[in-house]
DSSP file (Angstrom, degrees, kcal/mol; ACC not computed):
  #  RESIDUE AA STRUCTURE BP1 BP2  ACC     N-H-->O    O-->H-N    N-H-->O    O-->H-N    TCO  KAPPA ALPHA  PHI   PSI    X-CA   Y-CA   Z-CA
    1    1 A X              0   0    0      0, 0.0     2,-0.2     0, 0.0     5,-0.0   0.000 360.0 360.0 360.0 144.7    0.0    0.0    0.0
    2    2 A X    >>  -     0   0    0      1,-0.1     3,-1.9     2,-0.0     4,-0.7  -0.649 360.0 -97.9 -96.3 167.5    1.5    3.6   -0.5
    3    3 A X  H 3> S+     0   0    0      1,-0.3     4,-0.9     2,-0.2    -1,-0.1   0.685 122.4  55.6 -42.1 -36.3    1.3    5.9    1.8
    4    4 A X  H 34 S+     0   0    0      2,-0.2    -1,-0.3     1,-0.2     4,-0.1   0.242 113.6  48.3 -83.1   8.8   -1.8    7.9    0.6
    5    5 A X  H <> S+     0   0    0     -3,-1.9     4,-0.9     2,-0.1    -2,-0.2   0.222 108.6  53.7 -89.4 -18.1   -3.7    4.3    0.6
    6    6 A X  H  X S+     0   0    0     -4,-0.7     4,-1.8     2,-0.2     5,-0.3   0.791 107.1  46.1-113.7 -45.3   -2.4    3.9    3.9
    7    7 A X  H  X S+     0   0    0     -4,-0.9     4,-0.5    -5,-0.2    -3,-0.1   0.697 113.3  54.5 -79.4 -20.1   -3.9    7.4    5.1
    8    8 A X  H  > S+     0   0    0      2,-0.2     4,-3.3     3,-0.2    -2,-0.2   0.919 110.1  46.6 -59.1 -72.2   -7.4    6.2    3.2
    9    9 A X  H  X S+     0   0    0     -4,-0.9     4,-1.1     2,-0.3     3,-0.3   0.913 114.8  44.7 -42.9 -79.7   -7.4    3.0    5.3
   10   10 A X  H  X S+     0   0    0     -4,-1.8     4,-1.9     1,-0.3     3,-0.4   0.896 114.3  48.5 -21.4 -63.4   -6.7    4.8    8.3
   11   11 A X  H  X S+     0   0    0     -4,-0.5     4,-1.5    -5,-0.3    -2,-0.3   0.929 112.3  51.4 -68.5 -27.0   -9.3    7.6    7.6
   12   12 A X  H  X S+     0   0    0     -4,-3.3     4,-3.5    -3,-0.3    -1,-0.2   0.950 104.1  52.1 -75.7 -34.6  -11.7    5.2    6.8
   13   13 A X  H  X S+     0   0    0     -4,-1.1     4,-0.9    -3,-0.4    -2,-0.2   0.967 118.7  40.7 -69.7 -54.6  -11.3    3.2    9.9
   14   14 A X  H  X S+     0   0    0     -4,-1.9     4,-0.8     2,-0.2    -1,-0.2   0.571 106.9  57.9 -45.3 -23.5  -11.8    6.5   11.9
   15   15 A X  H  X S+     0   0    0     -4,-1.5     4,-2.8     1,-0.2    -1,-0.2   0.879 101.1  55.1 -92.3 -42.8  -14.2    7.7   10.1
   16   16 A X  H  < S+     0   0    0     -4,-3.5    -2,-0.2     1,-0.3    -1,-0.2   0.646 123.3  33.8 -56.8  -4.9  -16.6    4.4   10.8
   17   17 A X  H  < S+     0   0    0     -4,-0.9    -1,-0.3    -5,-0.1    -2,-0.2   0.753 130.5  29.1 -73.3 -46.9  -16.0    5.1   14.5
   18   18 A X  H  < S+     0   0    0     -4,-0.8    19,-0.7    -5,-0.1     2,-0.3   0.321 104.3 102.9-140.8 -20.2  -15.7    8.6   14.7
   19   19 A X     <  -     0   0    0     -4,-2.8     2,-0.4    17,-0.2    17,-0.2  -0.751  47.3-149.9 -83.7 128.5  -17.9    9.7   12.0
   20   20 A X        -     0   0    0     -2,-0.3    15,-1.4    15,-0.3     2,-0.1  -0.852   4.1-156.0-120.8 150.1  -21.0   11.0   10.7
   21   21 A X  E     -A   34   0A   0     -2,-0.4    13,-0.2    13,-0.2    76,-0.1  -0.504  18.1-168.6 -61.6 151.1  -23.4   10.8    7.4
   22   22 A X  E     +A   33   0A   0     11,-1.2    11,-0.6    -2,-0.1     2,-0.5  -0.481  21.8 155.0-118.9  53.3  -25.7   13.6    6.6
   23   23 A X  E     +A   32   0A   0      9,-0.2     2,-0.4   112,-0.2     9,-0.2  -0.810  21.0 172.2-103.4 127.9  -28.4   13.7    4.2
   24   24 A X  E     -A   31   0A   0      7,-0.7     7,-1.9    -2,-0.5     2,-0.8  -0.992  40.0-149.8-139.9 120.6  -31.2   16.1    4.9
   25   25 A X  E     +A   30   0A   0     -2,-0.4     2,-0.3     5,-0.2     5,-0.2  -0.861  45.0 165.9-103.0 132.2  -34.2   17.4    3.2
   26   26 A X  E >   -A   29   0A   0      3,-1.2     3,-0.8    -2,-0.8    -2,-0.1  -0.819  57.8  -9.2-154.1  90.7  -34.2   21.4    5.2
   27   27 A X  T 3  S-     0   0    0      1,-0.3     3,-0.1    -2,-0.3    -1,-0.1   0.793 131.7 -42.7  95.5  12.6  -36.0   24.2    4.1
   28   28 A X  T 3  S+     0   0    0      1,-0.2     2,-0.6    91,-0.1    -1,-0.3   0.389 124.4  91.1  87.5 -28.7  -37.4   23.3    0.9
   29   29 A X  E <   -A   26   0A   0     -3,-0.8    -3,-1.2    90,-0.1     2,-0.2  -0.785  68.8-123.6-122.4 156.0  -33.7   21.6    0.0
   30   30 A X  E     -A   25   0A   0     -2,-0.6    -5,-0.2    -5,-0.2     2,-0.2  -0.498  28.0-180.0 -80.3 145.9  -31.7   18.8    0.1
   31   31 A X  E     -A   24   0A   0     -7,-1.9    -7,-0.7    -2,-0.2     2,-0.3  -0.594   8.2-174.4-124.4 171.6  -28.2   18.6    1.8
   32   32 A X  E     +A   23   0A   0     -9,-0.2    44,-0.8    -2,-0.2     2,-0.3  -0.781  20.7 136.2-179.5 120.9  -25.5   16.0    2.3
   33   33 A X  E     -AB  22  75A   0    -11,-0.6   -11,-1.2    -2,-0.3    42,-0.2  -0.895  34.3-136.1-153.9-177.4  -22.1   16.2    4.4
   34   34 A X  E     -AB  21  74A   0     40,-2.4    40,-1.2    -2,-0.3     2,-0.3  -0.857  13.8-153.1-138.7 170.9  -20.3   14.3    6.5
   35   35 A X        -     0   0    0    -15,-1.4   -15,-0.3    -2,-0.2    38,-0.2  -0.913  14.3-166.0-142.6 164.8  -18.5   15.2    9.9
   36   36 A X        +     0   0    0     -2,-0.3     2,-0.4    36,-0.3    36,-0.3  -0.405  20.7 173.9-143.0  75.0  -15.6   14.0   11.6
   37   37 A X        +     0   0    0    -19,-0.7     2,-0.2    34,-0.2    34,-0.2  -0.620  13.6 151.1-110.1 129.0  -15.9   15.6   15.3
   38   38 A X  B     -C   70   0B   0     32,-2.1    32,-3.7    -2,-0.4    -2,-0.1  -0.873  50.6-117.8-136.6 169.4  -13.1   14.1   18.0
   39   39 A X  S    S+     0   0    0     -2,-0.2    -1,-0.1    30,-0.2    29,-0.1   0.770 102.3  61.3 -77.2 -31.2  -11.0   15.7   21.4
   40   40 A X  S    S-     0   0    0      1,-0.1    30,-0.6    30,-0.1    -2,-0.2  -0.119  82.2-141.9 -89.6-174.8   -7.7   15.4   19.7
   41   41 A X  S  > S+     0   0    0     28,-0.1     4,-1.9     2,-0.1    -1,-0.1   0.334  80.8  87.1-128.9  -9.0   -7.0   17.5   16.3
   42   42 A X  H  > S+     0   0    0      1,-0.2     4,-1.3     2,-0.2     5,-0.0   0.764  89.1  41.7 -68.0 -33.6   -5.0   14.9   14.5
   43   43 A X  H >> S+     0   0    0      2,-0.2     4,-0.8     1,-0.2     3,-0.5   0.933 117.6  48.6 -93.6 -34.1   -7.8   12.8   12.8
   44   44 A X  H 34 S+     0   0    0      1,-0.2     4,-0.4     2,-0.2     3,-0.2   0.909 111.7  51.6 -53.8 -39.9   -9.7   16.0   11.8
   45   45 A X  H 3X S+     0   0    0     -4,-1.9     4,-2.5     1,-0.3     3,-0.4   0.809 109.5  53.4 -56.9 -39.4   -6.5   17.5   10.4
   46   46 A X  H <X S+     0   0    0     -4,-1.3     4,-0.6    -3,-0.5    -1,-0.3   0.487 102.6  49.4 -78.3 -13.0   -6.0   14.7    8.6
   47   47 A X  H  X S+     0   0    0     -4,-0.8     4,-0.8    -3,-0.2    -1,-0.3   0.588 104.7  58.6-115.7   2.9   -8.9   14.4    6.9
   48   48 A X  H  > S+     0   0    0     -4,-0.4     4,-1.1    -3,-0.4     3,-0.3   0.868 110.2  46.5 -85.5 -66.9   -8.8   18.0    5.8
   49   49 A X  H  < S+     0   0    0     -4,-2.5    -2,-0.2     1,-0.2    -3,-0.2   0.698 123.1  38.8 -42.8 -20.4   -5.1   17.1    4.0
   50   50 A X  H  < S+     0   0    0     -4,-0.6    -1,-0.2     2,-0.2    -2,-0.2   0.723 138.4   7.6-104.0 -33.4   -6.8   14.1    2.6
   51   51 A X  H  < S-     0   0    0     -4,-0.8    31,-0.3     1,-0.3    -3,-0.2   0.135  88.6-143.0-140.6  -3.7  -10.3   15.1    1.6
   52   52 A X     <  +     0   0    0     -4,-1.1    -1,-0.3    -6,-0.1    -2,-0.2  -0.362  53.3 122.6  16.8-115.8  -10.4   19.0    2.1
   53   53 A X  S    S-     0   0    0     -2,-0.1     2,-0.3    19,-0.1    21,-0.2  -0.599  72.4 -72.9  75.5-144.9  -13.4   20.5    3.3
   54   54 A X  E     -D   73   0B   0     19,-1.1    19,-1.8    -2,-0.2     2,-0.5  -0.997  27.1-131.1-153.3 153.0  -12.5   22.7    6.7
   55   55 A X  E     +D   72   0B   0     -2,-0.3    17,-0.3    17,-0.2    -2,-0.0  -0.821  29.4 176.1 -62.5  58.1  -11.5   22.2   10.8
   56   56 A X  E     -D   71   0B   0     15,-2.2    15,-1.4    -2,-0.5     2,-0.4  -0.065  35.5-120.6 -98.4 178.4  -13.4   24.2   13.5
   57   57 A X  E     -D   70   0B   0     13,-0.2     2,-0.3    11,-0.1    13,-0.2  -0.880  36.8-171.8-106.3 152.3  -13.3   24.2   17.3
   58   58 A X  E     -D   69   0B   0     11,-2.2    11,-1.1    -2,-0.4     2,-0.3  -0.926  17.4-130.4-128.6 149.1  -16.9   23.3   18.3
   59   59 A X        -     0   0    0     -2,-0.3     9,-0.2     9,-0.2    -2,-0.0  -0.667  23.0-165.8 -92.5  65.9  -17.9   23.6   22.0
   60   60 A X        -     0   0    0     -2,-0.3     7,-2.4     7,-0.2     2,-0.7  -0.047  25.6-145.6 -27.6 133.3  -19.8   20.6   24.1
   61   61 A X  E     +E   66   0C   0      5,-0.2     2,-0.6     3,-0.0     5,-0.2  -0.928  36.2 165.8-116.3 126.7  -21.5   20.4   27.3
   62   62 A X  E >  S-E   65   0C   0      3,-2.9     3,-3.5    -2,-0.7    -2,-0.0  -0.891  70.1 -14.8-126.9 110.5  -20.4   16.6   28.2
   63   63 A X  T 3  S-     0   0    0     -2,-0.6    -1,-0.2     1,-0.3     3,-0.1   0.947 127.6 -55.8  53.8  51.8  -21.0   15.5   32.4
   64   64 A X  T 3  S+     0   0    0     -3,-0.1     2,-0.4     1,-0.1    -1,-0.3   0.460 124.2  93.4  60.0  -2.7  -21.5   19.3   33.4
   65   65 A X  E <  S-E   62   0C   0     -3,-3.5    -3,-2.9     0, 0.0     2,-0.7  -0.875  70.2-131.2-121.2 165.0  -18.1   20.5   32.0
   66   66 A X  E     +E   61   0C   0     -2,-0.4     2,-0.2    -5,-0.2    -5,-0.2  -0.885  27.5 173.1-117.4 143.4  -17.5   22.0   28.5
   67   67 A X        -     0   0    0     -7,-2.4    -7,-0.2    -2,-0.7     2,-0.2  -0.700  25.0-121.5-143.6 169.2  -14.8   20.6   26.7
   68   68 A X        -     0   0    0     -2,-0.2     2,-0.2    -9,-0.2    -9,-0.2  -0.490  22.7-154.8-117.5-174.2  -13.9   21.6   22.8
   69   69 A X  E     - D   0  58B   0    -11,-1.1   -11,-2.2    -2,-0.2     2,-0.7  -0.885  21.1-120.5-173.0 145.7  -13.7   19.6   20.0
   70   70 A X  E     -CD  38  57B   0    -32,-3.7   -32,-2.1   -30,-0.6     2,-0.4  -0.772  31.2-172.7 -95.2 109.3  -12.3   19.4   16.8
   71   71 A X  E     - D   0  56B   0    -15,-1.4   -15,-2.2    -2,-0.7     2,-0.4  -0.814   7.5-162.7-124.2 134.0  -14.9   19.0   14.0
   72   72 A X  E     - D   0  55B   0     -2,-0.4     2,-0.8   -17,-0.3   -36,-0.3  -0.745  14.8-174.8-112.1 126.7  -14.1   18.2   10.1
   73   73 A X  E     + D   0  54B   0    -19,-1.8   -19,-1.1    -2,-0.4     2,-0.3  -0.728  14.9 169.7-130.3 108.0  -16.9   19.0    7.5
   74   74 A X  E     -B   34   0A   0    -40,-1.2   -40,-2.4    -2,-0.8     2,-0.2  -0.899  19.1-163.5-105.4 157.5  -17.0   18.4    3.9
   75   75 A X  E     -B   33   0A   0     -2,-0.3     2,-0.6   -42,-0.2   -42,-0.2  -0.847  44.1 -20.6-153.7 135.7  -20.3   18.9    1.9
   76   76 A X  S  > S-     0   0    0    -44,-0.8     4,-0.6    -2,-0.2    28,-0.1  -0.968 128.2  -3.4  90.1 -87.6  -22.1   18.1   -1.4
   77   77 A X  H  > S+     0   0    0     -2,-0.6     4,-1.6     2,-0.3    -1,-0.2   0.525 131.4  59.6-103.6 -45.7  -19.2   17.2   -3.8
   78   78 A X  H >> S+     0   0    0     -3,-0.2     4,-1.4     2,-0.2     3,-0.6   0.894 113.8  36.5-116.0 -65.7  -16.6   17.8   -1.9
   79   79 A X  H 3> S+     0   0    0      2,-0.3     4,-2.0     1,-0.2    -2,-0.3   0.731 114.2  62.9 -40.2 -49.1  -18.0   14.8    0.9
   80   80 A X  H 3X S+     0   0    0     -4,-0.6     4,-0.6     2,-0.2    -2,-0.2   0.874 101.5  49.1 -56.2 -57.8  -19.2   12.9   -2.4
   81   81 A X  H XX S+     0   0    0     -4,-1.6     3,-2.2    -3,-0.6     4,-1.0   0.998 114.3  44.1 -68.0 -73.3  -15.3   12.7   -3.5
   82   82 A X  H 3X S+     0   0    0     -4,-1.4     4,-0.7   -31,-0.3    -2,-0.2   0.598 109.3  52.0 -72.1   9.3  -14.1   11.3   -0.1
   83   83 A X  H 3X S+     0   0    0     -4,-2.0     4,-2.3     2,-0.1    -1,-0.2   0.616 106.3  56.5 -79.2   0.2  -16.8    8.8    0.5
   84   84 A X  H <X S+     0   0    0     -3,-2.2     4,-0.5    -4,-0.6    -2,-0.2   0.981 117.4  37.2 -78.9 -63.4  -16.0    7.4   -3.1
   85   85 A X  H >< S+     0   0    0     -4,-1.0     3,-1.2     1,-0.2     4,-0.2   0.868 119.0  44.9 -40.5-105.6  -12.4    7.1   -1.6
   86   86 A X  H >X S+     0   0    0     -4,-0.7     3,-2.6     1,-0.3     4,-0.7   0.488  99.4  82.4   0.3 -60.6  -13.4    6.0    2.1
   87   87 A X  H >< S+     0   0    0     -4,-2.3     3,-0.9     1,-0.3    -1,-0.3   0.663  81.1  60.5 -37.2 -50.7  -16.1    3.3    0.5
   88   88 A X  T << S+     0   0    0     -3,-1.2    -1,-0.3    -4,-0.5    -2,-0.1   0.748 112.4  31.9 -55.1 -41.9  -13.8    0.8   -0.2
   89   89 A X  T <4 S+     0   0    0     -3,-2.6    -1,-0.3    -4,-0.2    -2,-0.2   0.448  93.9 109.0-109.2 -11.9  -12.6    0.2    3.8
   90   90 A X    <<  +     0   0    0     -3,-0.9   -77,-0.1    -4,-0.7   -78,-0.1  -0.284  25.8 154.2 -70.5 174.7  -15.8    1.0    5.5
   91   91 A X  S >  S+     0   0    0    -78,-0.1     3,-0.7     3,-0.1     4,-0.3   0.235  76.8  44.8-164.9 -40.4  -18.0   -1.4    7.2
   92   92 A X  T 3  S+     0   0    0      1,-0.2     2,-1.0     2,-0.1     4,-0.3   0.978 132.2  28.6 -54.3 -76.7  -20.1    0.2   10.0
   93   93 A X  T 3> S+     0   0    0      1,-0.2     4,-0.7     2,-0.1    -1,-0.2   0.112  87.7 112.5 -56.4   4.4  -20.8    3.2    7.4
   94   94 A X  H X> S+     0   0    0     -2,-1.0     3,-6.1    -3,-0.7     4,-0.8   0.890  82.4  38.4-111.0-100.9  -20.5    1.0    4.4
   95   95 A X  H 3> S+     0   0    0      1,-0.3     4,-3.6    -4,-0.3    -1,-0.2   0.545 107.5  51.4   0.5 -74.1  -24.2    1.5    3.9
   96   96 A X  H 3> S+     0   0    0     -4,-0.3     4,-0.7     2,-0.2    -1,-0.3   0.780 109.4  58.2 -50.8 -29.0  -25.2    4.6    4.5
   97   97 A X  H <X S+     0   0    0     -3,-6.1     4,-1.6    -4,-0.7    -2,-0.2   0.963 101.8  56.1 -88.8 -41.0  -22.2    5.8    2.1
   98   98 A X  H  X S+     0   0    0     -4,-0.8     4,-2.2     2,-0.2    -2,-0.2   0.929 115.1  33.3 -54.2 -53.2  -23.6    3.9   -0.4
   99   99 A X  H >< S+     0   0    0     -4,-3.6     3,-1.4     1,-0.2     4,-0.5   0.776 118.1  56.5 -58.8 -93.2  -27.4    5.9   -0.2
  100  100 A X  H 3X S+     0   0    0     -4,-0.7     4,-2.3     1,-0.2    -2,-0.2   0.316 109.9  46.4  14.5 -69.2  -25.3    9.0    0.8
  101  101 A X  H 3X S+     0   0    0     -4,-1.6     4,-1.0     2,-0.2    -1,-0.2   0.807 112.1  47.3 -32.4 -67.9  -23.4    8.3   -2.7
  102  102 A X  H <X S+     0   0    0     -4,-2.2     4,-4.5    -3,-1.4    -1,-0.2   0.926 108.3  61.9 -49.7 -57.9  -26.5    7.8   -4.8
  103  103 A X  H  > S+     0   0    0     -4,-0.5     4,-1.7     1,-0.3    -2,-0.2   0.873 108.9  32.0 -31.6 -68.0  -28.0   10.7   -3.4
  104  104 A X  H  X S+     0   0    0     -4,-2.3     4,-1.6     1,-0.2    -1,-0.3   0.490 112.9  69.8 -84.7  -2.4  -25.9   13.4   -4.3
  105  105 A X  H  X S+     0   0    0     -4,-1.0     4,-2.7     2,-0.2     5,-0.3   0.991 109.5  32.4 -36.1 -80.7  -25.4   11.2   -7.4
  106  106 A X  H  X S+     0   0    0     -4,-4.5     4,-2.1     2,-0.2    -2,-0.2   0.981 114.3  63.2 -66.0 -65.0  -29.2   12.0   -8.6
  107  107 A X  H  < S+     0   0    0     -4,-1.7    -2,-0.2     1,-0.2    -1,-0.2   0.726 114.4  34.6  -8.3 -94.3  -28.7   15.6   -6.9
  108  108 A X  H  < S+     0   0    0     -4,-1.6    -1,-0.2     1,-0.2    -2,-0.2   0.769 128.9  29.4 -14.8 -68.3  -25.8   16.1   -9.7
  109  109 A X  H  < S+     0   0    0     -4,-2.7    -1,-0.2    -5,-0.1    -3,-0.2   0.800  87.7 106.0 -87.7 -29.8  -27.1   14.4  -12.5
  110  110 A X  S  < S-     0   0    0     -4,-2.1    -4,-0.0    -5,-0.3     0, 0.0   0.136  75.9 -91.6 -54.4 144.9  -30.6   14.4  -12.6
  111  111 A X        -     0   0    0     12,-0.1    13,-1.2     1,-0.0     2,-0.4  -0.268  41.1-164.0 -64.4 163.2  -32.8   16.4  -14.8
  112  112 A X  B     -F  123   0D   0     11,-0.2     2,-0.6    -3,-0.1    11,-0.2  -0.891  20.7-121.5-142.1 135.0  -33.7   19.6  -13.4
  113  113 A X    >   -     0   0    0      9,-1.1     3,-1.4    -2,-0.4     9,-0.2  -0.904  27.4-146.6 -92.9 121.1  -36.6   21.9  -14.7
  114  114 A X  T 3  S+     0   0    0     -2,-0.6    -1,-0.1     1,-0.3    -3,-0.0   0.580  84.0  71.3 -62.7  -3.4  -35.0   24.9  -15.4
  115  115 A X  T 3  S+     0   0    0      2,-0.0     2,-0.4     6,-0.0    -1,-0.3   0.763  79.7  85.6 -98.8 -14.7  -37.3   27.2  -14.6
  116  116 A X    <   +     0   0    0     -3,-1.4    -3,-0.1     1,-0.1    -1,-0.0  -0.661  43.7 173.8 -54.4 114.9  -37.1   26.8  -10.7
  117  117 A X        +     0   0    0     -2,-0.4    -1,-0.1     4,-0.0    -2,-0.0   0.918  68.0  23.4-110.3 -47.2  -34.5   28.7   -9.1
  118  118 A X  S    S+     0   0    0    -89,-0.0     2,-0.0     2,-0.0    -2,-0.0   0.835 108.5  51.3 -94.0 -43.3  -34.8   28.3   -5.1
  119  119 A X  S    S-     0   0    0    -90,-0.1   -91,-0.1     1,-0.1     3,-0.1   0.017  92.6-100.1-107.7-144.5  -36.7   24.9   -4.1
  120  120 A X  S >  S+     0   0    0      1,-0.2     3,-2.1     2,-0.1     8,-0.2   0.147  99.1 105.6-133.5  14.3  -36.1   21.4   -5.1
  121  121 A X  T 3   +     0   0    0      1,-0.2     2,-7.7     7,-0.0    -1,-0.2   0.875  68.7  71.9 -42.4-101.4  -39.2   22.2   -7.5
  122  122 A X  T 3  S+     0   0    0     -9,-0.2    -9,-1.1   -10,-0.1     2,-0.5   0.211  82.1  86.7  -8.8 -14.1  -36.3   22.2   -9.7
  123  123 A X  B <  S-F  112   0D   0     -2,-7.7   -11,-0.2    -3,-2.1   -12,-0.1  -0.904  87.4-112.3-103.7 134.2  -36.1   18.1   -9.3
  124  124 A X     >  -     0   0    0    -13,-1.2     4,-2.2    -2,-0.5     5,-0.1  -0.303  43.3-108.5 -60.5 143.7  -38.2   15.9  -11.7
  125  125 A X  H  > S+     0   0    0      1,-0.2     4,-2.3     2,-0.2     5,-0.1   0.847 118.6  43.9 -46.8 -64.2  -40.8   14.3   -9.3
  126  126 A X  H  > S+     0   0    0      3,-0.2     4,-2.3     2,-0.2    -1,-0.2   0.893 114.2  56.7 -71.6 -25.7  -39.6   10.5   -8.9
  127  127 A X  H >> S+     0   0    0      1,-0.2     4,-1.4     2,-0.2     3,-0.7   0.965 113.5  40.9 -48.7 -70.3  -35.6   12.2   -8.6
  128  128 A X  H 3X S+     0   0    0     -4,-2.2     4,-2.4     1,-0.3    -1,-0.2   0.718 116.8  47.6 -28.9 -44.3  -37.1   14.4   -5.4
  129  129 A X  H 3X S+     0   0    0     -4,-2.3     4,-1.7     2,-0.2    -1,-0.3   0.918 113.0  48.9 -67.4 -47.6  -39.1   11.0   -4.2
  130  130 A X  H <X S+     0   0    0     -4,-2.3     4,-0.9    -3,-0.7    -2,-0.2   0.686 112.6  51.8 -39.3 -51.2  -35.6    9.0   -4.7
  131  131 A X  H >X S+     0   0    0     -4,-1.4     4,-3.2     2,-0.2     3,-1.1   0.978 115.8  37.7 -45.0 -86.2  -33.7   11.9   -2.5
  132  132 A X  H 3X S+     0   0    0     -4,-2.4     4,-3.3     1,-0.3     5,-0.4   0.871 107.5  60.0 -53.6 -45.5  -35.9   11.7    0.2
  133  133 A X  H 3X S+     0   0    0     -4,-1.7     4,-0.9     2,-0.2    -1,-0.3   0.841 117.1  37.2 -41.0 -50.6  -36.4    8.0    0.1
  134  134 A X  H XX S+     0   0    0     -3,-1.1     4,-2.4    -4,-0.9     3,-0.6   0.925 107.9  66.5 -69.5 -42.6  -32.2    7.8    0.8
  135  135 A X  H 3X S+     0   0    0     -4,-3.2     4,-4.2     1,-0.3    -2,-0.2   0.944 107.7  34.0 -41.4 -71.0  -32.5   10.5    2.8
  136  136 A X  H 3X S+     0   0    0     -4,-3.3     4,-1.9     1,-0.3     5,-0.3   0.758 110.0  62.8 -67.8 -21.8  -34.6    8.4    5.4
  137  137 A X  H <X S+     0   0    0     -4,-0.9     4,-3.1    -3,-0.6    -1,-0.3   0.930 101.5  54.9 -65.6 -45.1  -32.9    5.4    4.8
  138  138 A X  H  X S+     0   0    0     -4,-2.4     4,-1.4     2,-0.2    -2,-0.2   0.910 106.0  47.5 -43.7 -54.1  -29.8    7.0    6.1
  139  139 A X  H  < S+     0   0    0     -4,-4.2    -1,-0.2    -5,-0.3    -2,-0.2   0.825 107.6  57.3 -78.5 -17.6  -31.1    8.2    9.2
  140  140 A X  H >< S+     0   0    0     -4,-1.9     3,-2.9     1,-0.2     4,-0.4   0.883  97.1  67.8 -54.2 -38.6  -32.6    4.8   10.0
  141  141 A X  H >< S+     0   0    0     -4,-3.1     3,-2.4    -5,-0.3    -2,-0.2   0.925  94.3  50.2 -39.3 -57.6  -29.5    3.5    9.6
  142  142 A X  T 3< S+     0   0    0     -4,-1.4    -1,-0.3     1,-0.2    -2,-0.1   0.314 104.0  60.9 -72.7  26.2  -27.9    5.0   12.5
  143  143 A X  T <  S+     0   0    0     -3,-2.9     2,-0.2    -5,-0.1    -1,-0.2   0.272  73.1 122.4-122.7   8.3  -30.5    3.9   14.4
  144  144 A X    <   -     0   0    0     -3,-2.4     2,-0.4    -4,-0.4    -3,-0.0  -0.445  49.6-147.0 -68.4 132.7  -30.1    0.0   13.9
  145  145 A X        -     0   0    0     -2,-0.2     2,-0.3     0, 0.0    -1,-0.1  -0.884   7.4-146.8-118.6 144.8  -29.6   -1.8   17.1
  146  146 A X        -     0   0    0     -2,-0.4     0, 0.0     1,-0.1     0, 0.0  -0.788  28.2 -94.3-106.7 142.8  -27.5   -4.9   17.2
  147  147 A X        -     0   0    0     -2,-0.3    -1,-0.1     1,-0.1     3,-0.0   0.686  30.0-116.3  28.5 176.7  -28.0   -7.8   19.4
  148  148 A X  S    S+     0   0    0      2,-0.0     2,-0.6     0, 0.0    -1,-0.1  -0.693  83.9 115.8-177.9  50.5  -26.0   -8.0   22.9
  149  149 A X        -     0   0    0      2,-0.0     2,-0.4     0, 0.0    -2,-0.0  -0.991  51.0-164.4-150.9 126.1  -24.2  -11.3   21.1
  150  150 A X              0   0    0     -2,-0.6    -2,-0.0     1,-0.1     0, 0.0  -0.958 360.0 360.0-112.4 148.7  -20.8  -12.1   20.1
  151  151 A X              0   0    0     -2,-0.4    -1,-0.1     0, 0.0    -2,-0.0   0.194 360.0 360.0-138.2 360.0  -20.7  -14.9   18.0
């Protein structure tokens, strides 16, 4: 593996831990990022050299004290190109990146009526239905509960 395979592998492994999917219909449109929020700055940093997008400090109130964190954001395209990367090595997320994927897939490609400028009018009816349909599959995902079983 080279080294930039080696930082993929790695990010991926972090990111199924440490990470989250985003797909949202908000406001009359649809959205899609991903986040990467940890105490340390090292995996956020990393995934900003690796993926771009951008770093912030975000603040938490965790067991009465507030403590920071370091939060990584890509979105729409930019999130599109590193779960295409990332896919490969997931396995908690491995799903979710797949709708995620599709999504902003039809988002991209799909016909569009041109004459809509602001709301997701602008998406042919079964694209919009398709969108939302991953949309909600995504957030059930992270809500699947396993077993209490090791096999």
């Amino acid at each position: 593996m080279s080294p930039r395979e080696l930082d993929i592998a790695y990010a991926a492994g972090l990111f199924d831990g440490e990470g989250c999917i985003g797909v949202y219909h908000y406001r009359d449109k649809y959205k899609f990022n991903m986040t990467l929020c940890m105490r340390t700055p090292y995996g956020p940093q990393l995934f900003k050299e690796t993926f771009g997008g951008h770093v912030e400090i975000v603040w938490r109130t965790t067991k009465g004290a507030r403590r920071h964190y370091f939060l990584w954001r890509a979105t729409h395209r930019q999130a599109l190109a590193a779960l295409r990367l990332l896919l490969p090595h997931l396995l908690e997320k491995r799903d979710q990146a797949d709708r995620a994927i599709r999504f902003q897939e039809i988002k991209d490609t799909k016909r569009r009526i041109r004459r809509a400028k602001v709301t997701d009018a602008h998406y042919e009816p079964e694209d919009a239905a398709e969108m939302q349909r991953l949309a909600t599959e995504v957030r059930e995902l992270k809500r699947v509960e396993f077993a209490p079983v090791i096999h």
